[in-house]
Backbone atoms as SQL, in Angstrom:
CREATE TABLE atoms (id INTEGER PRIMARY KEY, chain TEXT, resi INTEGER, resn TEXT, atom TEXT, x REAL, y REAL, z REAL);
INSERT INTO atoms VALUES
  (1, 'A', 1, 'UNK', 'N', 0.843, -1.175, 0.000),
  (2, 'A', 1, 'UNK', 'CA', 0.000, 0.000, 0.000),
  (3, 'A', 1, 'UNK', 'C', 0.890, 1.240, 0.000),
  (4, 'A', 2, 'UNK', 'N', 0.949, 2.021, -0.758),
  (5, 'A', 2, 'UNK', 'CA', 1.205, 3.603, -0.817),
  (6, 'A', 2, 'UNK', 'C', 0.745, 4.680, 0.232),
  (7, 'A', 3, 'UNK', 'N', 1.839, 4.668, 0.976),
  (8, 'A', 3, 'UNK', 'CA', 0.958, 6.145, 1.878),
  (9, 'A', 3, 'UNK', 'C', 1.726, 7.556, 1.493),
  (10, 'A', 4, 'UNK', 'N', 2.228, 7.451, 0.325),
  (11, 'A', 4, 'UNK', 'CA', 3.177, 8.588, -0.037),
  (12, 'A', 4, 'UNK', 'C', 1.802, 9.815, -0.802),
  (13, 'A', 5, 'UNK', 'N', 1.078, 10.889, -0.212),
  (14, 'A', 5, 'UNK', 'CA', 0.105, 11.376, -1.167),
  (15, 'A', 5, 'UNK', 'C', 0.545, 12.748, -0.983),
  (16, 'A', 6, 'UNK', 'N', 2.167, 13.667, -1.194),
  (17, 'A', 6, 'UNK', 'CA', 2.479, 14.181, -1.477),
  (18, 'A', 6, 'UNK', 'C', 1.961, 15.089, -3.056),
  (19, 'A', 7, 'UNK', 'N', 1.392, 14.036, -3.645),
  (20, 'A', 7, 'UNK', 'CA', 1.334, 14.899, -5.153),
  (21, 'A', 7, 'UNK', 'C', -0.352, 15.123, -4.456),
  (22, 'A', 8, 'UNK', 'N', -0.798, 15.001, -3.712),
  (23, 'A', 8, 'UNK', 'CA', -2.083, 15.484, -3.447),
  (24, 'A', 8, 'UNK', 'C', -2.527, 15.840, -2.230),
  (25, 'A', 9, 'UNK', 'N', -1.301, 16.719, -2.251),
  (26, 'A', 9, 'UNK', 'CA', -1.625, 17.728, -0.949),
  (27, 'A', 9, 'UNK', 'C', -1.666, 18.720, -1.126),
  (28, 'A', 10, 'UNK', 'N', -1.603, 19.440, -2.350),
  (29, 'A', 10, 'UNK', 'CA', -2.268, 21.106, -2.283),
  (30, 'A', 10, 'UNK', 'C', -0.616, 21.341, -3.278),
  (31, 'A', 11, 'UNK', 'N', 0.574, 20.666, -2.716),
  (32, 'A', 11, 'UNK', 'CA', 1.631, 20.868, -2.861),
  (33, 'A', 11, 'UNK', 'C', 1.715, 21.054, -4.545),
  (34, 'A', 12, 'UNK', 'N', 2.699, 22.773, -5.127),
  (35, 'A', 12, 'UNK', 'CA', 2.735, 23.208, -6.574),
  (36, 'A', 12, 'UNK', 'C', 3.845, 22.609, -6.286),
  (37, 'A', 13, 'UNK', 'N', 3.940, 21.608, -7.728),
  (38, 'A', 13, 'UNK', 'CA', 5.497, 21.255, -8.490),
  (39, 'A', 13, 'UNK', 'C', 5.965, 21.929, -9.624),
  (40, 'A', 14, 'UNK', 'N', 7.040, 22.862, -9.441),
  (41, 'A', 14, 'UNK', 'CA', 7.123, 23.923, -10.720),
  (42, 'A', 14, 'UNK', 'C', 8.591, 22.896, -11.303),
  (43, 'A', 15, 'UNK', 'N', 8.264, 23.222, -12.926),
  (44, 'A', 15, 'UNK', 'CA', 9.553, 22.504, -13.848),
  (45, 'A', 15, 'UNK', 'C', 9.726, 23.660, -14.425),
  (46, 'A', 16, 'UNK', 'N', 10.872, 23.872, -15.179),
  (47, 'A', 16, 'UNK', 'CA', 11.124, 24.544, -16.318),
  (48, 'A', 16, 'UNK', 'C', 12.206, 23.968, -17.530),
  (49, 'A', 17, 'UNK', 'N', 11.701, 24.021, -18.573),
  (50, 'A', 17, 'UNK', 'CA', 12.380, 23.299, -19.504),
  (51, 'A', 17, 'UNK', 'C', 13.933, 24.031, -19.854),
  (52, 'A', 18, 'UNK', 'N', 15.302, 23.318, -20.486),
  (53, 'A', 18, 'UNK', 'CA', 16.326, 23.438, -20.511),
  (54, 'A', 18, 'UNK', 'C', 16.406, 24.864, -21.121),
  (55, 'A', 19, 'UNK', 'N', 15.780, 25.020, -21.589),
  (56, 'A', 19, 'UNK', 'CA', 16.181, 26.231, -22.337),
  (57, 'A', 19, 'UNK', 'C', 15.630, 27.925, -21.375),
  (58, 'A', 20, 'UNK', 'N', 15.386, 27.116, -20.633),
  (59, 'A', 20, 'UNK', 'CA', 15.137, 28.222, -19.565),
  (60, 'A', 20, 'UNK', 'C', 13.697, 29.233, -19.582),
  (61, 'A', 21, 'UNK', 'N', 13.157, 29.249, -21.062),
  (62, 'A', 21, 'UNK', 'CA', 11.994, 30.052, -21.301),
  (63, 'A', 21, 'UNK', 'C', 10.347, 29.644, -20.952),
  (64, 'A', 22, 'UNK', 'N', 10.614, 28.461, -20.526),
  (65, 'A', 22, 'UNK', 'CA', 9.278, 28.499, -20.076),
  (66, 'A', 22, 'UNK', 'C', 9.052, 27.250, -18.939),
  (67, 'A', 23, 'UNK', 'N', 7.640, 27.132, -18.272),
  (68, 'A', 23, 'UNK', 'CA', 7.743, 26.964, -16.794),
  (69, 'A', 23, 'UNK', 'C', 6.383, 26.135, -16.819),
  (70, 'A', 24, 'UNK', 'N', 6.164, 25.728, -16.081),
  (71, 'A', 24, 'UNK', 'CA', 5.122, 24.405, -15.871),
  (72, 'A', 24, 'UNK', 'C', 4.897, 24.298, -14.078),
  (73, 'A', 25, 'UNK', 'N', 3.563, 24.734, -13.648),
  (74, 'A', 25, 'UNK', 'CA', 3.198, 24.122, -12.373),
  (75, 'A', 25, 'UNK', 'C', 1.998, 23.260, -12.278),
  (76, 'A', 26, 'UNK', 'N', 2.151, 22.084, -12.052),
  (77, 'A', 26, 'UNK', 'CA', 1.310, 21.205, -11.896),
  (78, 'A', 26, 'UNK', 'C', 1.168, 20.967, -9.699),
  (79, 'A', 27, 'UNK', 'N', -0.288, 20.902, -9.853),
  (80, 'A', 27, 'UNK', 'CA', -0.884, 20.371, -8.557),
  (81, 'A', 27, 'UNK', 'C', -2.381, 20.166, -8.720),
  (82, 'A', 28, 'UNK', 'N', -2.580, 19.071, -7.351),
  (83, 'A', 28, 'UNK', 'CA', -4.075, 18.310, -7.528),
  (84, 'A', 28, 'UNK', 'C', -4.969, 19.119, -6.619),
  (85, 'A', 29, 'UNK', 'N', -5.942, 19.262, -7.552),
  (86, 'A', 29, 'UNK', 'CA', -7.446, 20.388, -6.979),
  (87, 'A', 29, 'UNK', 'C', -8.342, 19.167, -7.118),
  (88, 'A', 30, 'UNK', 'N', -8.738, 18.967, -6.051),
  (89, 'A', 30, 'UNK', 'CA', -10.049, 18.078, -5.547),
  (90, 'A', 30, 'UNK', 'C', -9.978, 16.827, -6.722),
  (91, 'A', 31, 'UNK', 'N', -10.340, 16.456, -7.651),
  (92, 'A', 31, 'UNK', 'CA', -10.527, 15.749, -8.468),
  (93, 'A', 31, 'UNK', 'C', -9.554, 15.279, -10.253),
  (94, 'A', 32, 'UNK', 'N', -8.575, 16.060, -9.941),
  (95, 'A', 32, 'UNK', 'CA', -7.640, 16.314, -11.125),
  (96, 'A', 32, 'UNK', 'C', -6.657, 17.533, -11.161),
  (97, 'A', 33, 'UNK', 'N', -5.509, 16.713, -11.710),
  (98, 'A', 33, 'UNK', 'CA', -4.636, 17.646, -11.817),
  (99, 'A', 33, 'UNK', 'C', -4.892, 18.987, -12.547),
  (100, 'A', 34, 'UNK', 'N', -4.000, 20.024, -12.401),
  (101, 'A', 34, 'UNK', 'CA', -4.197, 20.978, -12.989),
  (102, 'A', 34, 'UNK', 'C', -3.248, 21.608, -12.959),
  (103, 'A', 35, 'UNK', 'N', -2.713, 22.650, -14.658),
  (104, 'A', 35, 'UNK', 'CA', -1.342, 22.459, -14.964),
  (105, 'A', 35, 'UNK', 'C', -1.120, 24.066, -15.492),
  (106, 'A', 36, 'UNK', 'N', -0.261, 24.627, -14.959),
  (107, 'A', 36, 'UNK', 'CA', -0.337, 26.024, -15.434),
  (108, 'A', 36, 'UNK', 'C', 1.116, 26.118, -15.890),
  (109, 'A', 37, 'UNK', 'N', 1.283, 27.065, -17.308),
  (110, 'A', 37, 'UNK', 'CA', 2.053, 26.777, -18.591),
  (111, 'A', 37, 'UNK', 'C', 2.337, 28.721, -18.943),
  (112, 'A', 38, 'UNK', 'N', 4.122, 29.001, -18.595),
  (113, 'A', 38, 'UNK', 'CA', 4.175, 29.819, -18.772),
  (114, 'A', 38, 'UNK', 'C', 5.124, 29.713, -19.762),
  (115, 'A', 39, 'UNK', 'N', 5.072, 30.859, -21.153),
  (116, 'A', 39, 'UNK', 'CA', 6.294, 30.805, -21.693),
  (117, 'A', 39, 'UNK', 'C', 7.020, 32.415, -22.050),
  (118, 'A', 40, 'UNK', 'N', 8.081, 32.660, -22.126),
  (119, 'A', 40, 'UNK', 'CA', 8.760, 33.700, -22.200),
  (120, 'A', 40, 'UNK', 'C', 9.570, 34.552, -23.286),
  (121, 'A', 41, 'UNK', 'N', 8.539, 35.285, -23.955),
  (122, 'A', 41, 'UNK', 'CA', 8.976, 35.519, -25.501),
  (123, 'A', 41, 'UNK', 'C', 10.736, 36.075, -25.817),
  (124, 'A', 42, 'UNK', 'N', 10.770, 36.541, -24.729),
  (125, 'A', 42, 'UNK', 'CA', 12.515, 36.866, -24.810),
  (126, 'A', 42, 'UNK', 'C', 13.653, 36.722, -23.729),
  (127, 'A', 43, 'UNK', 'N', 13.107, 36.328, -22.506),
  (128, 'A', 43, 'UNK', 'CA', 13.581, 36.402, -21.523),
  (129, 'A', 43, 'UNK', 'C', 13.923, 34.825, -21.066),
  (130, 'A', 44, 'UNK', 'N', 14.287, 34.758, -19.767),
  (131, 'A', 44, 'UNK', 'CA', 14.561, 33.465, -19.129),
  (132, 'A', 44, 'UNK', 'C', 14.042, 33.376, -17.762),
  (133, 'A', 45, 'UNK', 'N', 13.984, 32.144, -17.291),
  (134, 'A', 45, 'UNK', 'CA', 13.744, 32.423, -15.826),
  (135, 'A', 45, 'UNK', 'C', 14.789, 32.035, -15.093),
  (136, 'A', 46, 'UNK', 'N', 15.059, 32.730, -14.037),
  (137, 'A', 46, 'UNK', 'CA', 16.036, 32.530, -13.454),
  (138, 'A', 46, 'UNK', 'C', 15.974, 31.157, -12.367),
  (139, 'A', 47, 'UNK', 'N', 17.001, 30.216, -12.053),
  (140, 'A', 47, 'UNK', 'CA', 16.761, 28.534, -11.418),
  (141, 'A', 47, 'UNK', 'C', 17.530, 28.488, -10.856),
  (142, 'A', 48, 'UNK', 'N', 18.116, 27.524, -9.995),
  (143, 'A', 48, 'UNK', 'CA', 18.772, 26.896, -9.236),
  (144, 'A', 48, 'UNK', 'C', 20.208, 26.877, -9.773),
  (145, 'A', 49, 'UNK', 'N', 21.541, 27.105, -9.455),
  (146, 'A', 49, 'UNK', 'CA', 22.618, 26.800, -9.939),
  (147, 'A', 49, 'UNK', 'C', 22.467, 24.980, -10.208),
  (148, 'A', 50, 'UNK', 'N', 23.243, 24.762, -11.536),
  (149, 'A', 50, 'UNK', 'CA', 23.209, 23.311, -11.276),
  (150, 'A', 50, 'UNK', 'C', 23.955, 22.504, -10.087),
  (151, 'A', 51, 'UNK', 'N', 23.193, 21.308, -9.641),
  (152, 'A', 51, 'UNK', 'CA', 23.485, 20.667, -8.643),
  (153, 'A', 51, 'UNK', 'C', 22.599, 20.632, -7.605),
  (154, 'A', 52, 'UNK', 'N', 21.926, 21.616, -7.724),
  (155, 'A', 52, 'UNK', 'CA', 20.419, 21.651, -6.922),
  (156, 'A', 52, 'UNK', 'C', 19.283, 21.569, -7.290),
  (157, 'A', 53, 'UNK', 'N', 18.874, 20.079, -7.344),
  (158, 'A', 53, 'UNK', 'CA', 17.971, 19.407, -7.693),
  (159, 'A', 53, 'UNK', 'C', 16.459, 20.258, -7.049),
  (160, 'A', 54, 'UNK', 'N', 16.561, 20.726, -6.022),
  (161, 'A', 54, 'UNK', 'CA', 15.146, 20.745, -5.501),
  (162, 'A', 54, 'UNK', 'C', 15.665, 22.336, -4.400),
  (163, 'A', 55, 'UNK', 'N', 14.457, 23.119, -4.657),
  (164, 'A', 55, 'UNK', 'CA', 13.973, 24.385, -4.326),
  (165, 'A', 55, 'UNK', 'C', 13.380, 24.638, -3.360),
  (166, 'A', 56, 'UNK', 'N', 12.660, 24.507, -1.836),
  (167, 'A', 56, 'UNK', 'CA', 11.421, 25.032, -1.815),
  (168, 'A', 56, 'UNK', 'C', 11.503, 26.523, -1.467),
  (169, 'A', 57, 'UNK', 'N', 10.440, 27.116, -1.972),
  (170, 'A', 57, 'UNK', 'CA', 10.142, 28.372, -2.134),
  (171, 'A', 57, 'UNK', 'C', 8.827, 29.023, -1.476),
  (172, 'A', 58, 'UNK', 'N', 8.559, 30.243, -1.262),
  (173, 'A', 58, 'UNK', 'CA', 7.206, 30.351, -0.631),
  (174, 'A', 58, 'UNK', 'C', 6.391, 30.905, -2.024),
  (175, 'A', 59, 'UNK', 'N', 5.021, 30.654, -1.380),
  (176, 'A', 59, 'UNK', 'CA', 4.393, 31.555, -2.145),
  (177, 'A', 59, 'UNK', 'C', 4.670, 33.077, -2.911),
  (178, 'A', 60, 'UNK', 'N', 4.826, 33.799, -1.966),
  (179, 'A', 60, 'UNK', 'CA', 5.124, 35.488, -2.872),
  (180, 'A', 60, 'UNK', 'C', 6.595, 35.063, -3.846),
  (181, 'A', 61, 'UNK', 'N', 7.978, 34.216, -3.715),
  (182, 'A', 61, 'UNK', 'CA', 8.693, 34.015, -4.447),
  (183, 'A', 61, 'UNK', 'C', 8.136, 33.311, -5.271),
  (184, 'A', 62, 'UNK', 'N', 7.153, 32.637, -5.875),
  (185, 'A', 62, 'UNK', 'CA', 6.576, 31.946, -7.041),
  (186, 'A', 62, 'UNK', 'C', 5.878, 33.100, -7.786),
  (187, 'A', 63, 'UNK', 'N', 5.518, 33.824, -6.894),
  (188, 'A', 63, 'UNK', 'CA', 4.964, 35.388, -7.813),
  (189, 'A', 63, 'UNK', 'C', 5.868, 35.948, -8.415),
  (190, 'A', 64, 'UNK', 'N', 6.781, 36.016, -7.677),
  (191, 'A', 64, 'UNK', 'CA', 7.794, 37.141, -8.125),
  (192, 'A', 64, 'UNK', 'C', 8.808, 36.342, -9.020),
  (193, 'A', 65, 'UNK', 'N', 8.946, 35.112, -9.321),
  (194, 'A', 65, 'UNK', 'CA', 9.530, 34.270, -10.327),
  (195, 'A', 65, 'UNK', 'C', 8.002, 34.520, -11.899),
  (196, 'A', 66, 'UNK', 'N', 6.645, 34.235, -11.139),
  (197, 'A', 66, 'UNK', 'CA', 5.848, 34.272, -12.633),
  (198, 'A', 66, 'UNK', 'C', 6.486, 35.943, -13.076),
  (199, 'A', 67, 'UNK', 'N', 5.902, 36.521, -12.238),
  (200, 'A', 67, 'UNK', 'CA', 5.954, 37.745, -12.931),
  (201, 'A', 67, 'UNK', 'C', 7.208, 38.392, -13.441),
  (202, 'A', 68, 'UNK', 'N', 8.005, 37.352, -13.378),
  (203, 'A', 68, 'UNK', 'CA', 9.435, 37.803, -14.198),
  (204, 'A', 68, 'UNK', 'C', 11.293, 37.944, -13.184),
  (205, 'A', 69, 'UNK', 'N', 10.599, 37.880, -12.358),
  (206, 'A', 69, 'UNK', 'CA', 11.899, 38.526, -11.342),
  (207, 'A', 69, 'UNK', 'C', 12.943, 37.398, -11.011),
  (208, 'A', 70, 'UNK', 'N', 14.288, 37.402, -11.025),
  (209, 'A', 70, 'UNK', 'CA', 15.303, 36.899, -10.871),
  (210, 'A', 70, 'UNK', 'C', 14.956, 36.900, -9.182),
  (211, 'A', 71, 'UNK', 'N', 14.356, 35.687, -8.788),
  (212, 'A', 71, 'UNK', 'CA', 14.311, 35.445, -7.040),
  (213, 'A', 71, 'UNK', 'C', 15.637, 35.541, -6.127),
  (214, 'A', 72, 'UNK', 'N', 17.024, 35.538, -6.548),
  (215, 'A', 72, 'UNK', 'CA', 17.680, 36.067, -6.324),
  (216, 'A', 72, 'UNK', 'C', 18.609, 37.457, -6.055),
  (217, 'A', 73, 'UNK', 'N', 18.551, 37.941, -7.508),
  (218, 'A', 73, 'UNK', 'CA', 18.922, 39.714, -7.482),
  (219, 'A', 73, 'UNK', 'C', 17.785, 39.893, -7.205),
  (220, 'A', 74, 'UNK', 'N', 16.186, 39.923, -7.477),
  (221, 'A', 74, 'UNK', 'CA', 14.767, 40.787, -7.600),
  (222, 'A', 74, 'UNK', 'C', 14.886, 41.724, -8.510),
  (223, 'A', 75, 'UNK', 'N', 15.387, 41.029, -9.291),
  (224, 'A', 75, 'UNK', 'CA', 15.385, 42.066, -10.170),
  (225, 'A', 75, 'UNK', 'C', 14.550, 41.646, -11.845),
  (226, 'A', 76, 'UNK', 'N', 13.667, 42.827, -11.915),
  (227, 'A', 76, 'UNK', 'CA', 12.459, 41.963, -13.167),
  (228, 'A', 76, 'UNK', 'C', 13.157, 41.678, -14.844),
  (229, 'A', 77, 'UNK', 'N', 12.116, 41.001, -15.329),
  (230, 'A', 77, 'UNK', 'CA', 12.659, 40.958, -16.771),
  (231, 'A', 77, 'UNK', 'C', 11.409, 42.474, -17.607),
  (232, 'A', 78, 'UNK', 'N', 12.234, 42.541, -18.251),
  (233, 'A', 78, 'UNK', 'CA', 12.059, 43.985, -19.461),
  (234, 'A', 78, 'UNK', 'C', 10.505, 43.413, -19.314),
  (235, 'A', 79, 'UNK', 'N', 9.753, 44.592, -19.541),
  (236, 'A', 79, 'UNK', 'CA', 8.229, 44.672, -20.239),
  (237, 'A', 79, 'UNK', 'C', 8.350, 44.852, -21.582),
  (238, 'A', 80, 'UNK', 'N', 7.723, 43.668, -22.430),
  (239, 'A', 80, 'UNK', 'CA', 7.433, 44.130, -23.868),
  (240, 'A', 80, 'UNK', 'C', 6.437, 44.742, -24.117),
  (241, 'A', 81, 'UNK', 'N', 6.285, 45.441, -25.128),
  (242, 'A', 81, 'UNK', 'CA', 5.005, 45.645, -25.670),
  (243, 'A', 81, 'UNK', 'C', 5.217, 45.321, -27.505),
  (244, 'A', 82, 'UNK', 'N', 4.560, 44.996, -27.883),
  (245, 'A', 82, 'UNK', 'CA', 3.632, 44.304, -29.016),
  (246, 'A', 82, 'UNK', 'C', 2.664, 45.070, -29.613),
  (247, 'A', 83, 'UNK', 'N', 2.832, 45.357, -30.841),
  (248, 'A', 83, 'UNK', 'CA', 1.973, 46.076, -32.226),
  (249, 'A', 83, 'UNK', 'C', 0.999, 44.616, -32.156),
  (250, 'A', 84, 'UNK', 'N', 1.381, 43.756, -32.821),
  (251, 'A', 84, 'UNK', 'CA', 0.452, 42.513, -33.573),
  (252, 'A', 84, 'UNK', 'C', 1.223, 41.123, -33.625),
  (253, 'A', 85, 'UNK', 'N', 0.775, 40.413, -33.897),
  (254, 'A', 85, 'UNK', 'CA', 1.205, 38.838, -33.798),
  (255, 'A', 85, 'UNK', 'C', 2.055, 38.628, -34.867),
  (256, 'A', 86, 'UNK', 'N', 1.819, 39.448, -35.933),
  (257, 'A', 86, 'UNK', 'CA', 2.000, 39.415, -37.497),
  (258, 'A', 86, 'UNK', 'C', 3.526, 39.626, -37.666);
């Protein structure tokens, strides 16, 4: 029997793919996962030096990582702005 129910305790698991531009938090809400998908038209997010497998972080530093900020310096990424898609 499994008593490990870590992935369904409220607990966000954030990834970000190698290339640094975009970010993935998956966690379980009552009945199914649910997966939130950020990507970064010019910028990077700032991670862990390698060798450090695992993070934990609080809440307001997961803000301040979406919304762009190097959780280390605090310091944000550029605001774009955008004419059209085209």
């Amino acid at each position: 029997m499994c008593h490990d129910t870590y992935p369904f305790s409220g607990t966000l698991y954030v990834f970000r793919n190698r290339a640094s531009d975009k970010i993935k938090i998956v966690f379980w809400e009552n009945n199914g996962f649910v997966m939130y998908y950020k990507s970064l038209a010019e910028e990077k997010f700032r991670w862990p030096e390698e060798g450090e497998e695992l993070l934990t972080i609080t809440g307001e530093q997961l803000s301040w990582l979406l919304d762009g900020y190097d959780i280390a310096a605090m310091k944000p990424h550029r605001t774009l702005q955008y004419e059209s898609v085209c």
